[in-house]
SESEBA-19074 format. One record per residue (C-alpha): x, y, z; residue in three letters. Coordinates in steps of 0.02 Angstrom, whole numbers. Each point is the difference from the previous one (the first is absolute). Example, Ala and Ser with C-alpha at 12.3 -4.5 7.8 and 13.67 -1.06 7.14 Angstrom:
BEGIN
<px = 615 py = -225 pz = 390 residuo = ala>
<px = 69 py = 172 pz = -33 residuo = ser>
//
This chain:
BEGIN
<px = 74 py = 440 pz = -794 residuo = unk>
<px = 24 py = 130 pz = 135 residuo = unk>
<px = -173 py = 54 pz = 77 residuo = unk>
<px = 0 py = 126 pz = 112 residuo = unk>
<px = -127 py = -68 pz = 123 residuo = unk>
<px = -16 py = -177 pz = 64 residuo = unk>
<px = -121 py = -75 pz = 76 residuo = unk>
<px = -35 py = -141 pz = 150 residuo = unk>
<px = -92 py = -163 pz = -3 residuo = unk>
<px = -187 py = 45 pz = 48 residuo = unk>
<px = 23 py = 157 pz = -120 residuo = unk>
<px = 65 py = -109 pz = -150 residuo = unk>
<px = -158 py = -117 pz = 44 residuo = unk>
<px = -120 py = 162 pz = 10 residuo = unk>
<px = 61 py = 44 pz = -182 residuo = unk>
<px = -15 py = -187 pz = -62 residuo = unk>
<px = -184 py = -11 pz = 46 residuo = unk>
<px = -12 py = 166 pz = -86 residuo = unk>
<px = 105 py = -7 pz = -160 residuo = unk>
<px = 52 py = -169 pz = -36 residuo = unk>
<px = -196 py = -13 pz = -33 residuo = unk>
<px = 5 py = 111 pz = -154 residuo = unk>
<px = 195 py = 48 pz = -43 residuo = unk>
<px = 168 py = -133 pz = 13 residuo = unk>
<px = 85 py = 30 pz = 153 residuo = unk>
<px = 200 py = -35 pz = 7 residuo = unk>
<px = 78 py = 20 pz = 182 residuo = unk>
<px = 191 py = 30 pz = 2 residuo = unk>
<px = 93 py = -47 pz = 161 residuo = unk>
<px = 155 py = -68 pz = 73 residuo = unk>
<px = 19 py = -219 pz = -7 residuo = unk>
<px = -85 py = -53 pz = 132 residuo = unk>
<px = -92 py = 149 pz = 57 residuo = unk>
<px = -184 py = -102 pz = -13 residuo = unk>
<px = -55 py = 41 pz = -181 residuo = unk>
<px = -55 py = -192 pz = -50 residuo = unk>
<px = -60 py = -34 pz = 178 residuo = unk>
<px = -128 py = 163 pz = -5 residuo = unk>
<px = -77 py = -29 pz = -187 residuo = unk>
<px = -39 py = -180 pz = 88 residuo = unk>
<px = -67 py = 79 pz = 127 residuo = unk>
<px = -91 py = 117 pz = -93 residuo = unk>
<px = -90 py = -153 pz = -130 residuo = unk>
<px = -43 py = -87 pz = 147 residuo = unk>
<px = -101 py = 146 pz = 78 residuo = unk>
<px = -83 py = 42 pz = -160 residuo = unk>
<px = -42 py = -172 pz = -21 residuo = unk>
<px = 120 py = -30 pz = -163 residuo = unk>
<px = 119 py = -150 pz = -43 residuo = unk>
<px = 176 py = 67 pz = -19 residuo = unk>
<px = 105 py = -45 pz = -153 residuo = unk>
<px = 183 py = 61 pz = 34 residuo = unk>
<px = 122 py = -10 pz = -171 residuo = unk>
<px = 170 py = 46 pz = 38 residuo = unk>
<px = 55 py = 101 pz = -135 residuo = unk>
<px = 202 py = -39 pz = 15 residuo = unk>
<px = -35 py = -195 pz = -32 residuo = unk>
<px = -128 py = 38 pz = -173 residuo = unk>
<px = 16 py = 9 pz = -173 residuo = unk>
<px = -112 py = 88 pz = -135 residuo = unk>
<px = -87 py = -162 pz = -37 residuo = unk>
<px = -55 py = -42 pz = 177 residuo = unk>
<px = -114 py = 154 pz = -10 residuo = unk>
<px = -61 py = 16 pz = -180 residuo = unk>
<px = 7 py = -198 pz = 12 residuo = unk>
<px = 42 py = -110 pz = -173 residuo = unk>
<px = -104 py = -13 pz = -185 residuo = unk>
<px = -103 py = -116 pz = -40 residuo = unk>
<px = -74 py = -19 pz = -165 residuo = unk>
<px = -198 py = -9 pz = -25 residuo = unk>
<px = -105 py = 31 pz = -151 residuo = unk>
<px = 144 py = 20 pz = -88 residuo = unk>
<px = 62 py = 138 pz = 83 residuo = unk>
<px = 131 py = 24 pz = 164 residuo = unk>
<px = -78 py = 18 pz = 177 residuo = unk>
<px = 98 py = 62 pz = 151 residuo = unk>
<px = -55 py = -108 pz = 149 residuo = unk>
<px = 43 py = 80 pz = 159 residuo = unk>
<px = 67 py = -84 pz = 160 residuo = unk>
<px = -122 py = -88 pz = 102 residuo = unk>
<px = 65 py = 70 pz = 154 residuo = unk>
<px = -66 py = 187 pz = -84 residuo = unk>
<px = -150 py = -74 pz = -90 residuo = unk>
<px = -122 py = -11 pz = 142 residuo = unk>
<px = -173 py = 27 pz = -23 residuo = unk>
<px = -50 py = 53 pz = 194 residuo = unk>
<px = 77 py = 183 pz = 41 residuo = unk>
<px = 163 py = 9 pz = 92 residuo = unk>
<px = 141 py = 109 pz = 51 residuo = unk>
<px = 144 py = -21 pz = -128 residuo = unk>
<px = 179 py = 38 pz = 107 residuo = unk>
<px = 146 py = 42 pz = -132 residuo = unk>
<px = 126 py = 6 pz = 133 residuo = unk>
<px = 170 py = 38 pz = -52 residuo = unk>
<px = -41 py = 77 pz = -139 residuo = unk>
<px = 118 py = 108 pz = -32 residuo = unk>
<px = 135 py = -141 pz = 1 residuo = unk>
<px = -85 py = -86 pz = -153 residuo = unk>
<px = 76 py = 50 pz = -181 residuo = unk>
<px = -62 py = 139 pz = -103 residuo = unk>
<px = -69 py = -141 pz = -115 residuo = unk>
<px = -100 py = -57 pz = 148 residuo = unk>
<px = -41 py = 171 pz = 34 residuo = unk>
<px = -89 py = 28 pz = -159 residuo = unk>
<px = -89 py = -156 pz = 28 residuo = unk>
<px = -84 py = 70 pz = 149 residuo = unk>
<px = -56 py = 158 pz = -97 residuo = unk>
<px = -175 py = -50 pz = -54 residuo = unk>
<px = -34 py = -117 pz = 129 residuo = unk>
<px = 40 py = 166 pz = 132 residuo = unk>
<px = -62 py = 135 pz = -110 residuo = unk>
<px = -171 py = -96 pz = -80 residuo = unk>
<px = -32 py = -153 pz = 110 residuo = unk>
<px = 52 py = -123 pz = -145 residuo = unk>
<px = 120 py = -134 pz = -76 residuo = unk>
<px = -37 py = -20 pz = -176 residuo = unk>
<px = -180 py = -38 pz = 6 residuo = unk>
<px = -14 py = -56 pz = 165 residuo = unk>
<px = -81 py = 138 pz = 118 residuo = unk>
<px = 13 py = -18 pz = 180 residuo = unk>
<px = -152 py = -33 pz = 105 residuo = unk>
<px = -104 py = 159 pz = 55 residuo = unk>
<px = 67 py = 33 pz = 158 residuo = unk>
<px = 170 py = -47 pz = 2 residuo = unk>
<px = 137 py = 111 pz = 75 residuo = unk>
<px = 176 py = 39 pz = -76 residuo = unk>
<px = 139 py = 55 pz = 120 residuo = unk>
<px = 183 py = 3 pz = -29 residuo = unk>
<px = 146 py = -2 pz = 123 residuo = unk>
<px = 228 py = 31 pz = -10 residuo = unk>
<px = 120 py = 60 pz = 85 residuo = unk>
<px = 89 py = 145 pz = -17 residuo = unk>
<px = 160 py = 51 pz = -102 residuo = unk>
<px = 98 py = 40 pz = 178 residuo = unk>
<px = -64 py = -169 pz = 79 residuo = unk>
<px = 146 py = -79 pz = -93 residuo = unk>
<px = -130 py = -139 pz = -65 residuo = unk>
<px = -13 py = -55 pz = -171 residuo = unk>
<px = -96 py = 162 pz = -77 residuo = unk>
<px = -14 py = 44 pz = -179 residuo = unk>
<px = -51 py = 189 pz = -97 residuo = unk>
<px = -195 py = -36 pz = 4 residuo = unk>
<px = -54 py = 97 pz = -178 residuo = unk>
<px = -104 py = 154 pz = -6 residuo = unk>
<px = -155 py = -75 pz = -55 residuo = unk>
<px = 6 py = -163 pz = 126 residuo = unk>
<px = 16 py = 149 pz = 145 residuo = unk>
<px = -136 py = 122 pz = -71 residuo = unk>
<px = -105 py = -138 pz = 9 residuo = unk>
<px = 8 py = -33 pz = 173 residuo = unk>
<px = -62 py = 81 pz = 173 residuo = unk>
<px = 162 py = 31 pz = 109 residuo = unk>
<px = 26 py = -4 pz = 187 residuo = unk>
<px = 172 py = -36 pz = 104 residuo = unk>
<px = -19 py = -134 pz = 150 residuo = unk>
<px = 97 py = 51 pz = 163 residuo = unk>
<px = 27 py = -118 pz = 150 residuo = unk>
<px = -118 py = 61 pz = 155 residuo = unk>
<px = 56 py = -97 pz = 177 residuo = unk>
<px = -165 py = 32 pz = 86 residuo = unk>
<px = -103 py = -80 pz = -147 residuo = unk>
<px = 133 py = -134 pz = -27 residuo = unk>
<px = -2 py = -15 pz = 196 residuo = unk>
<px = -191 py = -44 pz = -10 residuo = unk>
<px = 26 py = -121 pz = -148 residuo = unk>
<px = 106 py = -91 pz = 80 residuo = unk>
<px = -123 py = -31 pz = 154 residuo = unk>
<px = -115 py = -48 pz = -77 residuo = unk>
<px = 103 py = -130 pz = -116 residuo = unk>
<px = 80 py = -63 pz = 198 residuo = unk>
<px = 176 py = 54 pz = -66 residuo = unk>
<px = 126 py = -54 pz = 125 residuo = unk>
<px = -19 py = 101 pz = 162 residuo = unk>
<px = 198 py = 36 pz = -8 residuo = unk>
<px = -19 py = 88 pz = -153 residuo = unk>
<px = -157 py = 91 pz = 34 residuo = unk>
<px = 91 py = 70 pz = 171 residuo = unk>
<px = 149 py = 70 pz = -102 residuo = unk>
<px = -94 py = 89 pz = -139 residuo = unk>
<px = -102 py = 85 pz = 144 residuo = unk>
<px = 171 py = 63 pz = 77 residuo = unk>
<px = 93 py = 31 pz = -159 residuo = unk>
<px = -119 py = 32 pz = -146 residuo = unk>
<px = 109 py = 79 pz = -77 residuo = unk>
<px = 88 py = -169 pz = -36 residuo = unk>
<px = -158 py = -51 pz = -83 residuo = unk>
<px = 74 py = 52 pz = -181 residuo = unk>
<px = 181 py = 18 pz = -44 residuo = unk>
<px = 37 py = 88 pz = -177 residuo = unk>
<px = 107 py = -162 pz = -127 residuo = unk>
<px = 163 py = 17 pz = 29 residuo = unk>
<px = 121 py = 35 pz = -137 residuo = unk>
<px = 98 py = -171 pz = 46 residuo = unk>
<px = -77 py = -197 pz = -16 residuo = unk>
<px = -80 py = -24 pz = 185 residuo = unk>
<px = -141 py = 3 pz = 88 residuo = unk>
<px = -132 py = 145 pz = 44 residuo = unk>
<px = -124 py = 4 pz = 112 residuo = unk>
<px = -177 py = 39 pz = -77 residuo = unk>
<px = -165 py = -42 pz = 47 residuo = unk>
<px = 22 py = -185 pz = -86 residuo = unk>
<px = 165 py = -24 pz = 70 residuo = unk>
<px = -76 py = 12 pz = 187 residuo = unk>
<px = -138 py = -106 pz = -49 residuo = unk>
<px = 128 py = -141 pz = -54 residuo = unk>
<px = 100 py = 43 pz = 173 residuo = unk>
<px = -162 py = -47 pz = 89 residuo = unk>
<px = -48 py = -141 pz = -97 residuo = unk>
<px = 192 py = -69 pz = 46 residuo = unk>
<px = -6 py = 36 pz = 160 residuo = unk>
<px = -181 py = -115 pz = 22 residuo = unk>
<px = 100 py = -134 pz = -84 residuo = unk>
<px = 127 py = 12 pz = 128 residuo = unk>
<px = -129 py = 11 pz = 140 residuo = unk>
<px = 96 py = 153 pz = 49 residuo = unk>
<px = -67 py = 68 pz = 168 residuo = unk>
<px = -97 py = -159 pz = 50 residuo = unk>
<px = 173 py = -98 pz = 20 residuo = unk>
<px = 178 py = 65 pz = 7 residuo = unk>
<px = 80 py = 37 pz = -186 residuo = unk>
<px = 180 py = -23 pz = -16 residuo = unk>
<px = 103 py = 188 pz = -16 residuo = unk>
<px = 80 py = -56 pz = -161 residuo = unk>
<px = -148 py = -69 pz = -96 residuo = unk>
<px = -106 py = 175 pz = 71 residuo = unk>
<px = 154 py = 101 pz = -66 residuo = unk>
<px = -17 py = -100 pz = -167 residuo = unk>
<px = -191 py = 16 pz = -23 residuo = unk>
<px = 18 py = 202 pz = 26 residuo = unk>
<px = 140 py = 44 pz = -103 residuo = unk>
<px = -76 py = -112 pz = -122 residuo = unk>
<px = -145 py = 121 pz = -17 residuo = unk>
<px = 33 py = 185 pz = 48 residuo = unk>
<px = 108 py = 139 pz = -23 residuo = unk>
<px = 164 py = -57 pz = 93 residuo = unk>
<px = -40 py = 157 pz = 127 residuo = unk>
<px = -169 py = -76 pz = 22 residuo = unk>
<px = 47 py = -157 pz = 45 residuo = unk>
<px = 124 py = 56 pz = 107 residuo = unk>
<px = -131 py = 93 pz = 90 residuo = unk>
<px = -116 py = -163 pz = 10 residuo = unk>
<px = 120 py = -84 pz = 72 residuo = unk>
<px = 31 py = 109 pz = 138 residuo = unk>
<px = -187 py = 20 pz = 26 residuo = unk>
<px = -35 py = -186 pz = 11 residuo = unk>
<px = 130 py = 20 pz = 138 residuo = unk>
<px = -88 py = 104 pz = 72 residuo = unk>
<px = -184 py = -93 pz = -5 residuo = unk>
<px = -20 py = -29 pz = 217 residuo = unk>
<px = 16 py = 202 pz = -15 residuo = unk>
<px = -126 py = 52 pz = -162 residuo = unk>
<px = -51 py = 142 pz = 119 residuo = unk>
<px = 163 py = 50 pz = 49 residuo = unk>
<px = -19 py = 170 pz = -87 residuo = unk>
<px = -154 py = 44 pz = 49 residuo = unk>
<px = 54 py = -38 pz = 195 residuo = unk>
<px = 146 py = 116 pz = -42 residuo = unk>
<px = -127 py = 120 pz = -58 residuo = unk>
<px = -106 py = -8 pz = 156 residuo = unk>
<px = 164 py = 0 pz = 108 residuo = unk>
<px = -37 py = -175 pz = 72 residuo = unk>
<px = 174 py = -69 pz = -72 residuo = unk>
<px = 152 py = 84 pz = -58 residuo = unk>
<px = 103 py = -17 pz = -165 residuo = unk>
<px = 113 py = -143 pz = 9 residuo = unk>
<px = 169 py = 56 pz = 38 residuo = unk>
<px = 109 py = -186 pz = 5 residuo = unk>
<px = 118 py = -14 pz = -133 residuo = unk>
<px = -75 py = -173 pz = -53 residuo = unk>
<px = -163 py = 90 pz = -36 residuo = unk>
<px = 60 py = 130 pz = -150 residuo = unk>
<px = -106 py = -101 pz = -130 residuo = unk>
<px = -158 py = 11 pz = 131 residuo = unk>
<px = 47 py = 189 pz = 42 residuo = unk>
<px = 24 py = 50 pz = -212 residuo = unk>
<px = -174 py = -89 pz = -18 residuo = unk>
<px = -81 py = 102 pz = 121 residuo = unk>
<px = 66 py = 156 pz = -81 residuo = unk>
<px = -35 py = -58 pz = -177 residuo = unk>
<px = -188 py = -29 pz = 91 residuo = unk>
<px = -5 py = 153 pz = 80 residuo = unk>
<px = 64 py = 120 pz = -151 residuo = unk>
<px = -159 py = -83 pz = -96 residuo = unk>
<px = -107 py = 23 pz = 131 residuo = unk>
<px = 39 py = 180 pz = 4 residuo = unk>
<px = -12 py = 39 pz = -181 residuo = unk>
<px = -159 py = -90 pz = 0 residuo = unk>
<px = -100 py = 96 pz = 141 residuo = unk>
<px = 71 py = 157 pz = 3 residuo = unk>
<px = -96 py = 118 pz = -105 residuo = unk>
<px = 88 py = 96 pz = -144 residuo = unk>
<px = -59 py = 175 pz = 95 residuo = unk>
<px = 33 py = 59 pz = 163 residuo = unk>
<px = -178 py = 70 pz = 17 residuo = unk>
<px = -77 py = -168 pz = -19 residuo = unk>
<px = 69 py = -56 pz = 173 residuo = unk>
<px = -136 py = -42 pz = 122 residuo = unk>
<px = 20 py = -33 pz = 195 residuo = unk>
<px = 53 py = -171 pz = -19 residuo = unk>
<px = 104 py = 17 pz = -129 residuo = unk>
<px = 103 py = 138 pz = 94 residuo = unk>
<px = 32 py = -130 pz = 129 residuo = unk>
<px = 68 py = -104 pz = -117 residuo = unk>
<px = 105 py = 123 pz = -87 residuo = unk>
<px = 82 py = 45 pz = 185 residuo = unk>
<px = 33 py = -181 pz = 34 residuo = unk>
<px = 71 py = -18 pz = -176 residuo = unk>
<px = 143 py = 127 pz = 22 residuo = unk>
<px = 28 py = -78 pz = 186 residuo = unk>
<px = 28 py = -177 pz = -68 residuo = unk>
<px = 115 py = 48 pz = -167 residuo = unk>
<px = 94 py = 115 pz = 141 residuo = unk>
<px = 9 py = -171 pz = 106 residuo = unk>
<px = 50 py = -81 pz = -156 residuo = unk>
<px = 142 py = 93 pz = -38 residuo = unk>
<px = 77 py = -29 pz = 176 residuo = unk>
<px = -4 py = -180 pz = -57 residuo = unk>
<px = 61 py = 17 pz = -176 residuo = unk>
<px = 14 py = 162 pz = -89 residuo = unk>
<px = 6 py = -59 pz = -187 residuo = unk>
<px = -178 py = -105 pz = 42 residuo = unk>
<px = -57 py = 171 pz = 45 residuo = unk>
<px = 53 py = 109 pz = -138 residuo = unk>
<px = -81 py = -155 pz = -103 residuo = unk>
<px = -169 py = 11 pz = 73 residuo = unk>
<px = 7 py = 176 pz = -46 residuo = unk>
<px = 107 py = 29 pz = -156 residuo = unk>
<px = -51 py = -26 pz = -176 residuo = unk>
<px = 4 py = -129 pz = -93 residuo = unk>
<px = -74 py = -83 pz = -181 residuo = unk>
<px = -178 py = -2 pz = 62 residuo = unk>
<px = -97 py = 125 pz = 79 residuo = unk>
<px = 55 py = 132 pz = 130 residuo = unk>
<px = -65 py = 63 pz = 152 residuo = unk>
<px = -115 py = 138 pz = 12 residuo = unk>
<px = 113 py = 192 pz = -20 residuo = unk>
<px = -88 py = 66 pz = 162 residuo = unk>
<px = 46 py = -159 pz = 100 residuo = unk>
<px = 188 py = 18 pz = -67 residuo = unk>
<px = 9 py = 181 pz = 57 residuo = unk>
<px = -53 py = -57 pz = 172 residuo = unk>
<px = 132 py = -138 pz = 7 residuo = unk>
<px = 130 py = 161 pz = -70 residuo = unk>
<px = -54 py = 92 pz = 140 residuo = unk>
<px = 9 py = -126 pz = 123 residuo = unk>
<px = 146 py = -125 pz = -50 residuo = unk>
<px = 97 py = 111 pz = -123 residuo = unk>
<px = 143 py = -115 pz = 23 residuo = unk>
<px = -105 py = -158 pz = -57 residuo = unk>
<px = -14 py = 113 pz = -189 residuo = unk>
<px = 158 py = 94 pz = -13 residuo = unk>
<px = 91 py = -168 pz = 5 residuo = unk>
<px = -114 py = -89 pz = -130 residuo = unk>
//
């Protein structure tokens, strides 16, 4: 399924209170992104119990349940877990994993509310969640009619809502920090090979190690740090972590370099400190600088002048961290106008990309 708009958290919730009311819902998104975690959500502020059936680990008979015979004829009796008689929100996650015999299973119970004879309780919500085909997950065709009969909307990883979440659940404070610097480390596309990516999960389980570990409220060996991080995130990621954990007794450090009260470090034994801070300070560029030149107000100008002073500074220290923070790479650029100024200013920092 290839939609051509996705949509954040508090939008996908927006559309649940709206839709899931009256049409089946199914939410496509990377592993890990928060699908199960926001349907929760969502029955709990509605006021719903949640029943989640993982559609990989079912077969037809869990759904349409097993005969029974009575008054001389057969009976299908559904599962208990389905066969509620209170409303609730019915979670089919994964369920484009499940077989095609599965599949058809789900067709009346999605399309008309029913197994066999067994309605489900005025009230009650359908929605249906899988990954997609290019999330190298375990993803099967979902047929024609089981898609028709569903409401589709793509999930995409949002930092500043995630960022919230995760203050509110008292994720650890390590964690929190780094997404602020580098959100765009929040969500890493599944790599083609068997390791690790960081998504929104992923930096959950990070934090919930690191509280085991007491990390940042006693000292936390190097080795079992290095194991916890590369245990959870893109290898790049953790890398990243790492030197940012480094660099904890200076979380400001960037923003001091910003206001000119420090300088970037320039010792040899610093280079995972100094890449950090560049990583930090690309992000922070493509995330406040606005896409048109026009929408620059007084402040921002300031900013934009100190910008080019600092990636000038930078490249005194180390060139290739400065064509870096300025070059292109998988994610997203910089804005064109803010490129042509660095052309007109540092042509040699761009020719040599």
């Amino acid at each position: 399924m290839n939609l051509p708009i996705t949509i954040n958290q508090n939008e996908l919730l927006d559309i649940l209170l709206n839709i899931a009311m009256v049409r089946p819902v199914f939410i496509w998104g990377a592993p890990g992104i928060g699908k199960s975690a926001l349907v929760e959500t969502f029955a709990n502020d509605i006021g719903l119990p949640c029943v989640s059936l993982l559609g990989s680990q079912l077969a037809p008979e869990d759904i349409i349940g097993i005969p029974q015979i009575k008054d001389d004829v057969s009976v299908f009796l559904p599962p208990k877990m389905i066969a509620r008689k209170e409303p609730y929100v019915l979670f089919l996650d994964e369920l484009n994993a499940c077989s095609q015999e599965v599949q058809k299973a789900f067709y009346s119970l999605i399309h008309e509310r029913r197994i066999g004879e067994y309605h489900l309780p005025e009230g009650s919500i359908i929605i249906g969640a899988g990954n997609r085909a290019c999330d190298s997950a375990i993803v099967k065709t979902m047929s024609s009619a089981l898609i028709n009969r569903m409401f589709h909307v793509e999930l995409k990883a949002d930092s500043r809502q995630w960022i919230k979440w995760a203050e509110e659940n008292n994720l650890h404070p390590w964690v929190i920090d780094y997404i602020i610097n580098r959100p765009d480390h929040l969500f890493a596309e599944a790599p083609k090979t068997e390791e690790p990516f960081s998504t929104p999960r992923s930096w959950h389980m990070l934090s919930d190690s690191l509280k085991e570990f007491n990390a940042g409220t006693k000292e936390i060996d190097t080795n079992i740090l290095k194991t916890l991080c590369y245990a959870c995130l893109t290898p790049s990621h953790a890398g990243m972590f790492m030197a940012y954990t480094k660099n904890i007794k200076n979380k400001d450090m960037l923003e001091k370099i910003i206001s000119k009260e420090a300088k970037w470090p320039d010792a040899p034994k610093d280079r995972d400190i100094l890449y950090f801070l560049a990583q930090s300070f690309r992000a922070r560029l493509i995330q406040d600088l606005p896409k048109n030149k026009q929408d620059i107000s007084g402040s921002m100008l300031t900013f934009v002048y100190r910008a080019k002073a600092m990636i000038k500074e930078l490249s005194s220290i180390n060139f290739e961290l400065a064509q870096m923070t300025v070059g292109s790479d998988n994610t997203e650029a910089l804005p064109d106008w803010f490129m042509v100024e660095i052309i007109r200013d540092l042509p040699r920092l761009v020719e040599q990309k």
